[in-house]
N, CA, C and O atoms as CSV, one atom per row, in Angstrom:
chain,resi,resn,atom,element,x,y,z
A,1,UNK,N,N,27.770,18.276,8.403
A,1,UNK,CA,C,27.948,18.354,6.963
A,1,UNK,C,C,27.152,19.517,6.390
A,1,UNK,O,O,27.580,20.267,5.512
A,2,UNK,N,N,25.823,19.609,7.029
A,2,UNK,CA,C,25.003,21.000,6.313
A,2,UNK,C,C,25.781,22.426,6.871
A,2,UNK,O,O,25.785,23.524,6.316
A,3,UNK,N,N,26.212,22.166,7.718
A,3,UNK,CA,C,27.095,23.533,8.208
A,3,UNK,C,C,28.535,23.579,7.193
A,3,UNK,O,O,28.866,24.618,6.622
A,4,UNK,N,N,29.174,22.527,7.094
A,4,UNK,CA,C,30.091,22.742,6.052
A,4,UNK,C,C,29.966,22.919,4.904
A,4,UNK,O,O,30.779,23.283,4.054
A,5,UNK,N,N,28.748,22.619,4.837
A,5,UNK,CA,C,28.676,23.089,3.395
A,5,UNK,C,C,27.862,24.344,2.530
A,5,UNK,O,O,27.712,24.795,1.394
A,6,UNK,N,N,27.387,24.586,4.211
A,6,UNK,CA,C,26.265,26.078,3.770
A,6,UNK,C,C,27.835,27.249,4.330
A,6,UNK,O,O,28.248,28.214,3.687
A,7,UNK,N,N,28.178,26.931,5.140
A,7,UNK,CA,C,30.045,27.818,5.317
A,7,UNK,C,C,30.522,28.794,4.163
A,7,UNK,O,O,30.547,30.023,4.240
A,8,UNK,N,N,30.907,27.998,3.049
A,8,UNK,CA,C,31.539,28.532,2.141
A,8,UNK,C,C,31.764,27.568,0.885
A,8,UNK,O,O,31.698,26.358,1.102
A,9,UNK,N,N,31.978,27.936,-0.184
A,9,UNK,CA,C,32.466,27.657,-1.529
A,9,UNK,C,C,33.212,26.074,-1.202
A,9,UNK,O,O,32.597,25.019,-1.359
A,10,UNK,N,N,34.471,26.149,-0.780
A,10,UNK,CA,C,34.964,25.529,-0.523
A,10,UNK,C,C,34.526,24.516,0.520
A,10,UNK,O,O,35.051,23.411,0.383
A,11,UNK,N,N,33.853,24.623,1.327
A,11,UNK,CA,C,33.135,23.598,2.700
A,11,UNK,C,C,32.260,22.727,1.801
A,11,UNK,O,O,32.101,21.510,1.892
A,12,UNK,N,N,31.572,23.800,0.670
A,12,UNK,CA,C,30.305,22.792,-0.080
A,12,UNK,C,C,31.427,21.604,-1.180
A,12,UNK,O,O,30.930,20.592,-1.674
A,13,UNK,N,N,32.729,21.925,-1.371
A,13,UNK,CA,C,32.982,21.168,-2.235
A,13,UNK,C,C,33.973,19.722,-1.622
A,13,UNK,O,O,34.235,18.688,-2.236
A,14,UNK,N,N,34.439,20.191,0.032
A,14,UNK,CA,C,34.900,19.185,0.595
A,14,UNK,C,C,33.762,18.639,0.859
A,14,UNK,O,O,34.056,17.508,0.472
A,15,UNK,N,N,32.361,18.517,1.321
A,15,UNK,CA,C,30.982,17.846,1.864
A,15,UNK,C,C,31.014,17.157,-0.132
A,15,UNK,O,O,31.715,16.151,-0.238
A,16,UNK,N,N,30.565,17.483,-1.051
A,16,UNK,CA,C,30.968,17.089,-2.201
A,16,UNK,C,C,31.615,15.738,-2.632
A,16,UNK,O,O,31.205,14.784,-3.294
A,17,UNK,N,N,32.764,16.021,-2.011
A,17,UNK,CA,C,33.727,15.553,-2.309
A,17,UNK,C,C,33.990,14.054,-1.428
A,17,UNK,O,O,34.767,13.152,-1.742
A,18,UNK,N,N,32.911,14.131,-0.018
A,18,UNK,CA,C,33.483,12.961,0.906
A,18,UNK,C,C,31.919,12.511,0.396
A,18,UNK,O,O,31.385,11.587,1.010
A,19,UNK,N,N,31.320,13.044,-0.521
A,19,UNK,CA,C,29.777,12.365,-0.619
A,19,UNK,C,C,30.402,11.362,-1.752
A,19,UNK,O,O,30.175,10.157,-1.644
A,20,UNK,N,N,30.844,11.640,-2.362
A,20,UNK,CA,C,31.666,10.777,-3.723
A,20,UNK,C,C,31.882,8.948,-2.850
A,20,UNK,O,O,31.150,8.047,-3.260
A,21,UNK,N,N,32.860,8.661,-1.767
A,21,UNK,CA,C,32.801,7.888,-1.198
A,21,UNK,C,C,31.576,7.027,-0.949
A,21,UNK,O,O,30.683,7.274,-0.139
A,22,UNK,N,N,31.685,5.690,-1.987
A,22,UNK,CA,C,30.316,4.649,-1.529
A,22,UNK,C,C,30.102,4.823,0.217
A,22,UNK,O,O,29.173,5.476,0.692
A,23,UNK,N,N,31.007,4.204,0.942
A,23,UNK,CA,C,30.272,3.942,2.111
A,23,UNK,C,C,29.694,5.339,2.907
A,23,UNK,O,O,29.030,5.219,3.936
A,24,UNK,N,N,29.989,6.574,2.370
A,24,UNK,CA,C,29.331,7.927,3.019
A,24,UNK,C,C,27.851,7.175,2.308
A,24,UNK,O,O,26.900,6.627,2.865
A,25,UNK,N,N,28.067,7.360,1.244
A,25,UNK,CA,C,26.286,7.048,0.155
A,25,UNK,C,C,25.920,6.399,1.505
A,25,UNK,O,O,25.411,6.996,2.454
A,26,UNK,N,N,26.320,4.816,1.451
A,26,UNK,CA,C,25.704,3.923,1.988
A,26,UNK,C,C,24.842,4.836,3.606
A,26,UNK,O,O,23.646,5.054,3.799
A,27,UNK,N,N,25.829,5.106,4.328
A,27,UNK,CA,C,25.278,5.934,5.792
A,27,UNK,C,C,24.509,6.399,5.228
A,27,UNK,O,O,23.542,5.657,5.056
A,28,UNK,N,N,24.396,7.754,4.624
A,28,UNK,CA,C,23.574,8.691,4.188
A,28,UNK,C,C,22.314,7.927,4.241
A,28,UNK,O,O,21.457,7.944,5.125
A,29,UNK,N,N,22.356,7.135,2.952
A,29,UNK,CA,C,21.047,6.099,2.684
A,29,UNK,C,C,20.027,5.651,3.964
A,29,UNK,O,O,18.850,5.955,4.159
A,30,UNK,N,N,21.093,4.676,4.880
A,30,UNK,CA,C,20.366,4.158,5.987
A,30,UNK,C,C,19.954,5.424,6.956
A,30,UNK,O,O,19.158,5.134,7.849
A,31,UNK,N,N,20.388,6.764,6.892
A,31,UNK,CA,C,19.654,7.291,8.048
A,31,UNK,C,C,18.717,8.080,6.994
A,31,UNK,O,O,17.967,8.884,7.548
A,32,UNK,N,N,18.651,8.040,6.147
A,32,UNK,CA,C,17.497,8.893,5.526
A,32,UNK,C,C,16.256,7.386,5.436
A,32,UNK,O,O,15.080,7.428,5.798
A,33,UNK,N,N,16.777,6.522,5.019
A,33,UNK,CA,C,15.899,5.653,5.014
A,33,UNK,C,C,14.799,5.096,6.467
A,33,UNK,O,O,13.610,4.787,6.398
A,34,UNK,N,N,15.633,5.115,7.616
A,34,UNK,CA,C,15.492,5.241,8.958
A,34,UNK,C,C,14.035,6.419,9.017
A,34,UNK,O,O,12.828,6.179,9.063
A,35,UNK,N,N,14.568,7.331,8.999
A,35,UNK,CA,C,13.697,9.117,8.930
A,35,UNK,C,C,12.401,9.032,7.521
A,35,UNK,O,O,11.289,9.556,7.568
A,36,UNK,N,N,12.925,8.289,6.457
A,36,UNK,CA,C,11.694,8.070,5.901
A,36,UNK,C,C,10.515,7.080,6.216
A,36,UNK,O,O,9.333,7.248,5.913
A,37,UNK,N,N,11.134,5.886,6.965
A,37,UNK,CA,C,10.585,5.104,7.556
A,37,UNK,C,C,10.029,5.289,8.759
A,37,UNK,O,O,9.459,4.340,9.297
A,38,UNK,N,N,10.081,6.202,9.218
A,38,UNK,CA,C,9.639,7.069,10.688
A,38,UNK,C,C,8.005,8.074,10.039
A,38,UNK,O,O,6.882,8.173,10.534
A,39,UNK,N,N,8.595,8.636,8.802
A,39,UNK,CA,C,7.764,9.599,8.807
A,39,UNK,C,C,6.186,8.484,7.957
A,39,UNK,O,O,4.996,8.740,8.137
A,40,UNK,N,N,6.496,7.834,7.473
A,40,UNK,CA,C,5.491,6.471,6.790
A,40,UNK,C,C,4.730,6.501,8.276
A,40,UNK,O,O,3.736,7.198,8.480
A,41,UNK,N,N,5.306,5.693,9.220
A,41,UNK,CA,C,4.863,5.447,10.410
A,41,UNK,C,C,4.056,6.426,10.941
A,41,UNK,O,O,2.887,6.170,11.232
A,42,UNK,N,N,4.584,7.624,11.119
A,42,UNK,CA,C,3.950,8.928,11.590
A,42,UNK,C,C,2.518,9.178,10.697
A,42,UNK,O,O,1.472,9.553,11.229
A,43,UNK,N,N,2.602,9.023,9.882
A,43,UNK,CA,C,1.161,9.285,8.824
A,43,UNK,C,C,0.332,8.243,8.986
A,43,UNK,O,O,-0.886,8.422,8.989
A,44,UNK,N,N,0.932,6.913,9.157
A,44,UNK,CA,C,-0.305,5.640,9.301
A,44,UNK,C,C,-0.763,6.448,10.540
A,44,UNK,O,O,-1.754,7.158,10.366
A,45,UNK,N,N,-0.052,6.446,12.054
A,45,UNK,CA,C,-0.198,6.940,13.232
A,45,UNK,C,C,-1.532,8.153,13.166
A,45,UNK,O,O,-2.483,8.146,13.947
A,46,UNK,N,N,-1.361,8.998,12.224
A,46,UNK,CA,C,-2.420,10.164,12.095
A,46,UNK,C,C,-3.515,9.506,11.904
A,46,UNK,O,O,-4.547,9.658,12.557
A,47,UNK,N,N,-3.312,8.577,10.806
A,47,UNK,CA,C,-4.854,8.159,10.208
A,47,UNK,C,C,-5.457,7.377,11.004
A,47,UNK,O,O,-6.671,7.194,11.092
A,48,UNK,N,N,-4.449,6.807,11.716
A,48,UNK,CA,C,-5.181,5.750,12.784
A,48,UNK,C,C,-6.109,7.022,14.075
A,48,UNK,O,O,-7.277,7.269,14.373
A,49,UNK,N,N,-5.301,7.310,14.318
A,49,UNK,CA,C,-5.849,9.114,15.464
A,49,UNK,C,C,-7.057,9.192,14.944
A,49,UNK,O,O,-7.992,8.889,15.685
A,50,UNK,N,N,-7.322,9.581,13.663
A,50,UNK,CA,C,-8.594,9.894,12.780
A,50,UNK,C,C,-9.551,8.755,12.550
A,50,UNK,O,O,-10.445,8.926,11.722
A,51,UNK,N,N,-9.460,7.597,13.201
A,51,UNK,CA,C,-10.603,6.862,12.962
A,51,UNK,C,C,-10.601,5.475,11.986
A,51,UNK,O,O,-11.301,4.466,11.893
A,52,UNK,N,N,-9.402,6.022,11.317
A,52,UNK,CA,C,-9.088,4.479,10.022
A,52,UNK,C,C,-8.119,3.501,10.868
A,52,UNK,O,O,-7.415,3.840,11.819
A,53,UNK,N,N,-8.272,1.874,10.161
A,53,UNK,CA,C,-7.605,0.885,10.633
A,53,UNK,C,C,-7.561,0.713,12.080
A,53,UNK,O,O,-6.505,0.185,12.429
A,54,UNK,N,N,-8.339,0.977,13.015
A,54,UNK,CA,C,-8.322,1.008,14.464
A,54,UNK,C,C,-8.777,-0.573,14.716
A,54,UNK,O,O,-8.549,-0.928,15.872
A,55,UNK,N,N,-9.428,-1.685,13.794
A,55,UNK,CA,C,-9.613,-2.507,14.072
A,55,UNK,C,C,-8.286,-3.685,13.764
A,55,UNK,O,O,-7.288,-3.352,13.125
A,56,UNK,N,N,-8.470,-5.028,14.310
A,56,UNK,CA,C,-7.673,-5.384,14.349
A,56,UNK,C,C,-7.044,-5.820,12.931
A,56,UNK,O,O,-5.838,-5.740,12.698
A,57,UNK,N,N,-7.940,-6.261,12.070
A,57,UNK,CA,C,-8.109,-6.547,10.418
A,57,UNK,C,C,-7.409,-5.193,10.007
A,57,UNK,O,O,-6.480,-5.244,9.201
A,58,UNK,N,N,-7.932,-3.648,10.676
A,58,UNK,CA,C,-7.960,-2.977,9.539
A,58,UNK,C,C,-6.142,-2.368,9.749
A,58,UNK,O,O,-5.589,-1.629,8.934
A,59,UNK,N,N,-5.441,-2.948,11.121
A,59,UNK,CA,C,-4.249,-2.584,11.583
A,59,UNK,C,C,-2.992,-3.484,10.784
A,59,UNK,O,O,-1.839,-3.089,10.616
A,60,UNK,N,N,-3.639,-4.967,10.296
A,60,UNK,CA,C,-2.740,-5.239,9.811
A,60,UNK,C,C,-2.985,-5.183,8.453
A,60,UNK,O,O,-2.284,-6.047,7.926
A,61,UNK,N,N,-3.532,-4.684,7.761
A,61,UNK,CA,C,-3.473,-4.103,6.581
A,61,UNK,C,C,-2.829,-2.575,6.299
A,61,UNK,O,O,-2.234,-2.272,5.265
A,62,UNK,N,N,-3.021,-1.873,7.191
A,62,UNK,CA,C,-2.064,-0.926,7.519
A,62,UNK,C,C,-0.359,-0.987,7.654
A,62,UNK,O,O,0.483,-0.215,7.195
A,63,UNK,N,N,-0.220,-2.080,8.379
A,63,UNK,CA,C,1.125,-2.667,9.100
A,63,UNK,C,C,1.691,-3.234,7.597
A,63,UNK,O,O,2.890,-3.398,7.373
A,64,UNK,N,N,0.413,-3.553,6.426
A,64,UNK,CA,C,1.345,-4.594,5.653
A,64,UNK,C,C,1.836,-3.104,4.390
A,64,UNK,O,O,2.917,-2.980,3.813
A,65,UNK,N,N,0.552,-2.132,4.293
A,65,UNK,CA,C,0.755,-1.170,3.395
A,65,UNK,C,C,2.001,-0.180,3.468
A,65,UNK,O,O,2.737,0.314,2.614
A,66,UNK,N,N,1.924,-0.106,4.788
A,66,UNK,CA,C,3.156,0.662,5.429
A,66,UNK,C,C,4.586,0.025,5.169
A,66,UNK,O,O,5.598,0.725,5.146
A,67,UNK,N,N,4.600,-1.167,5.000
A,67,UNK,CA,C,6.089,-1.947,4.929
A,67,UNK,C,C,6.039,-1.702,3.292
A,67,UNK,O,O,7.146,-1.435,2.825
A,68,UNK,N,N,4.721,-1.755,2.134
A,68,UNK,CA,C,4.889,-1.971,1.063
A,68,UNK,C,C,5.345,-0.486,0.626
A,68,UNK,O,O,6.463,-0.347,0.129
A,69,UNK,N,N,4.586,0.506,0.784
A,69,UNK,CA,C,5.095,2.250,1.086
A,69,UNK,C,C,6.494,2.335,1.283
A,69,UNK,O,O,7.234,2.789,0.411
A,70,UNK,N,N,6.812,2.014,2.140
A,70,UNK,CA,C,8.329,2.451,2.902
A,70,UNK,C,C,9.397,1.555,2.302
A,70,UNK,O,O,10.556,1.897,2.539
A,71,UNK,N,N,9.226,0.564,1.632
A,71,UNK,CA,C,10.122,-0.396,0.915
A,71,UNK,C,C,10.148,0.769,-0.480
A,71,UNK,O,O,11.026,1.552,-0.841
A,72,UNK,N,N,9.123,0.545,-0.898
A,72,UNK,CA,C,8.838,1.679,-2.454
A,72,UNK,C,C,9.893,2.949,-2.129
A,72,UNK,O,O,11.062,3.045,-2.502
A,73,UNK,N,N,9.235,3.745,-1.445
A,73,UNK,CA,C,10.024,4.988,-1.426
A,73,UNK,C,C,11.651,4.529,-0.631
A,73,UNK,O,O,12.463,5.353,-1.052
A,74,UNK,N,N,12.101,3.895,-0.019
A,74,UNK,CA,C,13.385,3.464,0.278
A,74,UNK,C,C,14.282,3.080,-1.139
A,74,UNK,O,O,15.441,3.455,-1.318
A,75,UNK,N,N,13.675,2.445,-1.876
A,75,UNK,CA,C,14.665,2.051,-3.059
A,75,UNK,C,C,14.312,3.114,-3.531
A,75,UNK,O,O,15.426,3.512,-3.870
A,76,UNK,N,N,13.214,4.398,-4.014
A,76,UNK,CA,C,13.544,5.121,-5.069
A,76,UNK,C,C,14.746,6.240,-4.162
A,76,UNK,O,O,15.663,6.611,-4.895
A,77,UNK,N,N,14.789,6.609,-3.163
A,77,UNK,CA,C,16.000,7.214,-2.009
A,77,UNK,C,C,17.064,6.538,-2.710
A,77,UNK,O,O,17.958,7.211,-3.221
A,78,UNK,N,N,17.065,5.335,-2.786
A,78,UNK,CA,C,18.424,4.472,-3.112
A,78,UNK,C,C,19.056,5.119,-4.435
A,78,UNK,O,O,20.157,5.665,-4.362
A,79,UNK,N,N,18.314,5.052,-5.712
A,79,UNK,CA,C,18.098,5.494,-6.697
A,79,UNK,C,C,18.347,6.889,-6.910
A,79,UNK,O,O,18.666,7.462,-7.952
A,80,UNK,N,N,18.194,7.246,-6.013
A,80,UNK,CA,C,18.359,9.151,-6.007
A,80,UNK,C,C,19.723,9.466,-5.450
A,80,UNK,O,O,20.354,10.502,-5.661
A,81,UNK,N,N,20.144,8.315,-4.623
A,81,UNK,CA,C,21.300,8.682,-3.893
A,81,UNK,C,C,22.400,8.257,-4.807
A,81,UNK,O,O,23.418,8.945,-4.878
A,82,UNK,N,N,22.277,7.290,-5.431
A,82,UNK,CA,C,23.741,6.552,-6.236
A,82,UNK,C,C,23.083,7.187,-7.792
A,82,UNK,O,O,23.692,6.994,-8.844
């Protein structure tokens, strides 16, 4: 889709045009949501590397912030997408 639509005039307005379709939204949504939910993970992952939440208390407070994070920014994605 980024190739069709970086192509030409016309490629950007058929990519456009099949984005209009709810269930494209819907895909779109779940793999960006997927990839945002990856990159949440990836940043707890750093901080943990660095010394924070390494205990067992301090992992599931992490585990619970991370679901509360990634829920947040998933619906505002939602919101951005429709």
């Amino acid at each position: 889709m980024l190739d069709t639509s970086l192509s030409s005039e016309s490629g950007f307005e058929q990519v456009k045009a099949c984005l209009q379709n709810p269930f494209a939204k819907f895909v779109l949504w779940g793999v960006l949501s997927a990839l945002l939910y990856h990159l949440v993970a990836g940043i707890r992952h750093l901080l943990m590397d660095a010394g924070l939440g390494e205990s067992l208390e301090g992992g599931r407070l992490g585990a619970k912030i991370l679901i509360v994070i990634a829920v947040v920014l998933i619906v505002l994605l939602g919101v951005w997408i429709w």
